[in-house]
C-alpha positions as a LaTeX table, in Angstrom:
\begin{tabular}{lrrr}
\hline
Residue & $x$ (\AA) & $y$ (\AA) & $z$ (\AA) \\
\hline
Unk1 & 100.61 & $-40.83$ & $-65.78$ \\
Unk2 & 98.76 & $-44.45$ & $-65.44$ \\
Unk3 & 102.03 & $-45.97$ & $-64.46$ \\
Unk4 & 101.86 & $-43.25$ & $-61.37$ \\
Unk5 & 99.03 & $-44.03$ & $-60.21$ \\
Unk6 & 98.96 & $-47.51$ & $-60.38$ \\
Unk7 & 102.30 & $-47.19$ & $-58.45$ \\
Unk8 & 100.28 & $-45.16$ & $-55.82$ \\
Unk9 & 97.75 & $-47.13$ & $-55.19$ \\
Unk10 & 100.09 & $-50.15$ & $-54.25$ \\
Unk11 & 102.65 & $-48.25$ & $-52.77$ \\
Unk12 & 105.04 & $-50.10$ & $-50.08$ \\
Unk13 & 103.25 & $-47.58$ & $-48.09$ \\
Unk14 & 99.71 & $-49.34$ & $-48.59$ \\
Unk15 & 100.63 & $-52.75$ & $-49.01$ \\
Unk16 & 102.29 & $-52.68$ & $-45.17$ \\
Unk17 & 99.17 & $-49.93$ & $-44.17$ \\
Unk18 & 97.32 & $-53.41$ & $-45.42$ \\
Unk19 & 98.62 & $-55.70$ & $-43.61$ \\
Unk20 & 99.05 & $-53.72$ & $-40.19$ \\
Unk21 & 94.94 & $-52.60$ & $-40.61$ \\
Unk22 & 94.16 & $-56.27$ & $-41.34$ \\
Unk23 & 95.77 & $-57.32$ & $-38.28$ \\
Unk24 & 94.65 & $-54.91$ & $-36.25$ \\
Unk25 & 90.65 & $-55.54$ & $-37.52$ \\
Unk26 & 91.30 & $-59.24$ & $-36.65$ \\
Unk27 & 92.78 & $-58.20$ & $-33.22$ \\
Unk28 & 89.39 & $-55.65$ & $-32.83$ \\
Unk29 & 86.69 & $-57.89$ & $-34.27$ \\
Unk30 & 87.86 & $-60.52$ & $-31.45$ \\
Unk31 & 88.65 & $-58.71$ & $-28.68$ \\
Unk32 & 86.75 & $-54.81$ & $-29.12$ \\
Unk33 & 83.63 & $-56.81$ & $-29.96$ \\
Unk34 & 80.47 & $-55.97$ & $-28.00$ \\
Unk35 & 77.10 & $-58.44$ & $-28.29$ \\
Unk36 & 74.54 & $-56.74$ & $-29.48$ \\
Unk37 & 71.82 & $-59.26$ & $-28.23$ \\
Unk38 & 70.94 & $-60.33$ & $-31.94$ \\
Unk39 & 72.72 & $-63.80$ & $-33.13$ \\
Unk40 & 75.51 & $-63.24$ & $-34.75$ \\
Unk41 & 75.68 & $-59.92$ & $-34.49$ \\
Unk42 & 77.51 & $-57.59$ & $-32.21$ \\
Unk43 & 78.77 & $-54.00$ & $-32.12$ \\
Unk44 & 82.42 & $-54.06$ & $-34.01$ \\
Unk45 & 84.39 & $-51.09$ & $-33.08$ \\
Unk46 & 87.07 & $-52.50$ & $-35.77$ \\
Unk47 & 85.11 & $-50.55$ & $-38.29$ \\
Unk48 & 86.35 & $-47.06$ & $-36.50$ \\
Unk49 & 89.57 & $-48.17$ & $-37.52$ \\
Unk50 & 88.69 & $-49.51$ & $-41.04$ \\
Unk51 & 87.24 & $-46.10$ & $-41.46$ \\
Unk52 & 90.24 & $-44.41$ & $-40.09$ \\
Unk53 & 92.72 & $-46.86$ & $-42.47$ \\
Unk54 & 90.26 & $-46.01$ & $-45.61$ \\
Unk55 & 90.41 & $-42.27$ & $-45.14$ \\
Unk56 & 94.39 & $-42.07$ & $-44.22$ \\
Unk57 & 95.53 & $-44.74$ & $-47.07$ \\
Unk58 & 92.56 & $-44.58$ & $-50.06$ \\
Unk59 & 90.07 & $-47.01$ & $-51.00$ \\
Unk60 & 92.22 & $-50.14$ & $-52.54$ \\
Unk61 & 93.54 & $-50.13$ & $-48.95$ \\
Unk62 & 89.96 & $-50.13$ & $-47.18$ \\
Unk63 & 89.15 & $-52.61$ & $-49.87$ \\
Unk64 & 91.79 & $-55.26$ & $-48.56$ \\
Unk65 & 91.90 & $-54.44$ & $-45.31$ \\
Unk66 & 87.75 & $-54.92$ & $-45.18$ \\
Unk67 & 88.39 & $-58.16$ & $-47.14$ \\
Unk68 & 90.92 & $-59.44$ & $-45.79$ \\
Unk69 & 91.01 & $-58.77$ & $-42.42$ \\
Unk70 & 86.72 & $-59.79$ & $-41.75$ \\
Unk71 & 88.10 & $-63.25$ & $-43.71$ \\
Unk72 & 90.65 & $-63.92$ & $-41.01$ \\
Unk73 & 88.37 & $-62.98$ & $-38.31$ \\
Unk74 & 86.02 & $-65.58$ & $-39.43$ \\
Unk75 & 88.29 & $-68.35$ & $-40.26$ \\
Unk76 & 90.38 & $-68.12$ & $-37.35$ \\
Unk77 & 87.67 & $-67.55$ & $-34.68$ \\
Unk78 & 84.66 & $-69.15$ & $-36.24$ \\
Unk79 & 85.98 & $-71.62$ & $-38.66$ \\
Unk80 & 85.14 & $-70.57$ & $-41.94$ \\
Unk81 & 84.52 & $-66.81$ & $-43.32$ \\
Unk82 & 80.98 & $-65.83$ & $-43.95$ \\
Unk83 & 81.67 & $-64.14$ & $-47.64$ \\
Unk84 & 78.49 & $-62.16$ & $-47.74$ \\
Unk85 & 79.94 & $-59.87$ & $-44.36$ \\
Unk86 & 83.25 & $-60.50$ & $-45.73$ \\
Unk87 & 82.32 & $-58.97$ & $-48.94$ \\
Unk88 & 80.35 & $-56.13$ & $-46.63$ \\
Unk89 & 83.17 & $-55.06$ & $-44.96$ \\
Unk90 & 85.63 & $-54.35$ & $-48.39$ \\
Unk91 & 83.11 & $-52.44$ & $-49.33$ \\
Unk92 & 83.03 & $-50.55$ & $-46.28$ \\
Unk93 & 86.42 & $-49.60$ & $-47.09$ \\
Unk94 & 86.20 & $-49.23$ & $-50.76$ \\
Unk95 & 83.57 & $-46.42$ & $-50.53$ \\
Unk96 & 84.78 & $-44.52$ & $-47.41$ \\
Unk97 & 88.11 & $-44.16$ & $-49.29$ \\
Unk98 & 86.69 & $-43.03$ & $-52.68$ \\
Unk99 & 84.32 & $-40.74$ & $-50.48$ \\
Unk100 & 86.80 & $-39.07$ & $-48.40$ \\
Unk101 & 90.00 & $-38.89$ & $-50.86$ \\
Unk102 & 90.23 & $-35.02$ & $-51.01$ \\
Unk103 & 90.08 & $-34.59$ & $-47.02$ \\
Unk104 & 94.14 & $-33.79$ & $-46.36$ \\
Unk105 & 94.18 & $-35.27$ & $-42.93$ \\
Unk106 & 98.10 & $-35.88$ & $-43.47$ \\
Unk107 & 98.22 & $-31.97$ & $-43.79$ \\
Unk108 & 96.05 & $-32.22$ & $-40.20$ \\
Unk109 & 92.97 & $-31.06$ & $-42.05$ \\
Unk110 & 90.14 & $-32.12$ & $-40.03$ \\
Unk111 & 88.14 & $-29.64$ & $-38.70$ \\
Unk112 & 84.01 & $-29.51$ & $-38.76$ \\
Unk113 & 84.17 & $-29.34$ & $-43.03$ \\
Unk114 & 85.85 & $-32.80$ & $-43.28$ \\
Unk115 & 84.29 & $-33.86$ & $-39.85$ \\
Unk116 & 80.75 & $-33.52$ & $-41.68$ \\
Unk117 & 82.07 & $-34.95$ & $-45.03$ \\
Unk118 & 83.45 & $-38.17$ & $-43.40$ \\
Unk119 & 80.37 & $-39.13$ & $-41.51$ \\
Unk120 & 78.36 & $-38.76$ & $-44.15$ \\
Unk121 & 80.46 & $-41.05$ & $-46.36$ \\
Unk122 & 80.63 & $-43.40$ & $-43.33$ \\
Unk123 & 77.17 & $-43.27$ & $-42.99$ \\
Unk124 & 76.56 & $-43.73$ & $-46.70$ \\
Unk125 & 79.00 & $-46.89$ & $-46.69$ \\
Unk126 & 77.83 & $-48.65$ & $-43.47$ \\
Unk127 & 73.97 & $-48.44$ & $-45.20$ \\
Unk128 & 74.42 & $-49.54$ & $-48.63$ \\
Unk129 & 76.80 & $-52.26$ & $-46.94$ \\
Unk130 & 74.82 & $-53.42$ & $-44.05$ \\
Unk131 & 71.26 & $-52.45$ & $-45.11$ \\
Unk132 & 71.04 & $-53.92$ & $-48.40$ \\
Unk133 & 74.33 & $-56.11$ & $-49.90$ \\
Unk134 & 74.99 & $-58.18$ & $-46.83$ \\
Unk135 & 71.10 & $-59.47$ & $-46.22$ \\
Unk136 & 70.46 & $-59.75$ & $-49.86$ \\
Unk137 & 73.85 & $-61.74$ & $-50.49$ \\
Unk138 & 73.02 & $-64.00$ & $-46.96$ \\
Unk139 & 69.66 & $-64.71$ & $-49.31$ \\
Unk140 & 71.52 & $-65.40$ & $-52.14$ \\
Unk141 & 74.66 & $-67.13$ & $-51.07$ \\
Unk142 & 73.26 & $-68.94$ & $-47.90$ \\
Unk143 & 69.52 & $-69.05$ & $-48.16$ \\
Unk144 & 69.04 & $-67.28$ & $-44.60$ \\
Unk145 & 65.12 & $-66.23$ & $-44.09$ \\
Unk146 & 65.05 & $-62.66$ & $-45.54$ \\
Unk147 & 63.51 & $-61.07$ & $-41.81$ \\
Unk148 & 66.35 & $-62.68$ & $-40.16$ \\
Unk149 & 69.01 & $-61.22$ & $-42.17$ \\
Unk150 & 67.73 & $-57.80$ & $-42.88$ \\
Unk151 & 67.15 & $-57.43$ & $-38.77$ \\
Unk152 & 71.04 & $-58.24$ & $-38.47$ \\
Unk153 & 71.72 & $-56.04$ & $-41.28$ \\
Unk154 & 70.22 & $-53.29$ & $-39.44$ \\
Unk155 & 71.50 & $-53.73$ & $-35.97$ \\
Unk156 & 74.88 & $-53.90$ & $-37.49$ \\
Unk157 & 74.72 & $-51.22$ & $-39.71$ \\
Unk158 & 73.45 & $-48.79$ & $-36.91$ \\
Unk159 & 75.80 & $-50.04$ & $-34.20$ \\
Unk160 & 78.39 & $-49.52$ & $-37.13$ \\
Unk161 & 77.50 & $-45.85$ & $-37.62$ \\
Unk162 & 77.61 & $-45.20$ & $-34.63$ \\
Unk163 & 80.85 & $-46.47$ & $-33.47$ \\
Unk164 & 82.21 & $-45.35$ & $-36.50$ \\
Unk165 & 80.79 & $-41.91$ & $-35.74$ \\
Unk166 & 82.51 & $-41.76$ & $-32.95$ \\
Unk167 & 85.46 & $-43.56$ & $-32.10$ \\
Unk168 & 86.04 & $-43.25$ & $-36.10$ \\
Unk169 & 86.22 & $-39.60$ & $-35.67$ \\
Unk170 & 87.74 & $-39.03$ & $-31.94$ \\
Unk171 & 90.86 & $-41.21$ & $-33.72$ \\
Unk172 & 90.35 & $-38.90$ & $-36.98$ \\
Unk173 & 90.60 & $-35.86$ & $-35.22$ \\
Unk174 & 93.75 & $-37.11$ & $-32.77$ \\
Unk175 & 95.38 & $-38.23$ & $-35.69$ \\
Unk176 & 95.08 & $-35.04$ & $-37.38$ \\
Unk177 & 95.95 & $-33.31$ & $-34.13$ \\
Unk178 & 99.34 & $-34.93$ & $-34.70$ \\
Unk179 & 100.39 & $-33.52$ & $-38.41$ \\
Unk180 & 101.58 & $-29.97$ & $-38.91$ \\
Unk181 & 99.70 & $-28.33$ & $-40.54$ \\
Unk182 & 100.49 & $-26.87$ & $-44.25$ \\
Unk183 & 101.70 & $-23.22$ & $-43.92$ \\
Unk184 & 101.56 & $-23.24$ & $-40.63$ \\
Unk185 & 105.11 & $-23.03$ & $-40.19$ \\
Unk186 & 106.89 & $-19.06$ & $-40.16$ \\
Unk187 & 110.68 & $-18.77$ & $-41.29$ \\
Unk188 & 112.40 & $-16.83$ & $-38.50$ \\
Unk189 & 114.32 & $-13.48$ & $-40.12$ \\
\hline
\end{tabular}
């Protein structure tokens, strides 16, 4: 039974869902990236797709795909990662995908139950990650002035809820549009 699981949870399935999502949030956080007027801060609509990569492939694969897709980001485009958003966004991931693991999207479950239930987990992830554990580790890790960090925090959290809310859920919801449906299909006499 552990041996199953463990084989689920890196599946060829998530280790390539992985490495397409961290591509893809490097791709985003460059190019889909609006300022938001605050330094260093700007409105990310990568984390629609995080959210969308957490809730189709689990939490191990939001994990990774926050972690290691925010670390490219930041090395390639602005030299060096900044681990305290790097660390932010995995956990993003992590806790949309352990929030949202009984919503069947694959079945094309997604109507105003799992709608609800998604955007609150996104909601609940973007606050714990951008309200308190990214300003608290920028004090800790880089000694940034505790008003300056926890004003980013929340401009990115909101602007992260919101986009999240939804383009998150438009691609959700058109996703799900594409999956049959279980028992939806008749046999013919």
């Amino acid at each position: 039974m552990n041996q199953v699981a463990q084989k689920d949870i890196l599946s060829i399935r998530t280790i390539v869902a992985v490495g397409i999502g961290s591509a893809l949030f490097v791709i985003l956080g460059r190019f889909g990236s609006i300022p938001s007027g605050i330094p260093n801060t700007n409105i990310e609509t990568t984390y629609a797709l995080l959210a969308l990569f957490a809730l189709l492939y689990g939490p191990v694969a939001g994990l990774l795909i926050g972690l290691i897709g925010h670390t490219l980001k930041d090395a390639i485009f602005y030299g060096s990662p900044w681990f305290s958003w790097v660390i932010s966004s995995g956990l993003v991931g992590l806790i949309i995908g352990l929030l949202v693991a009984g919503i069947s999207i694959q079945d094309g479950e997604f109507g105003r139950k799992e709608i609800i239930r998604f955007n609150l987990a996104q909601i609940a992830a973007n606050a714990i990650a951008w309200f308190a554990v990214a300003p608290t580790l920028d004090i800790l890790i880089y000694a940034e002035p505790a008003n300056k960090v926890f004003t980013q925090g929340l401009i990115a959290g909101a602007a992260n809820i919101v986009t999240v809310g939804v383009i998150g859920t438009l691609l959700a919801a058109a996703y799900a549009k594409t999956r049959t449906r279980q028992g939806s299909l008749r046999k013919l006499n």
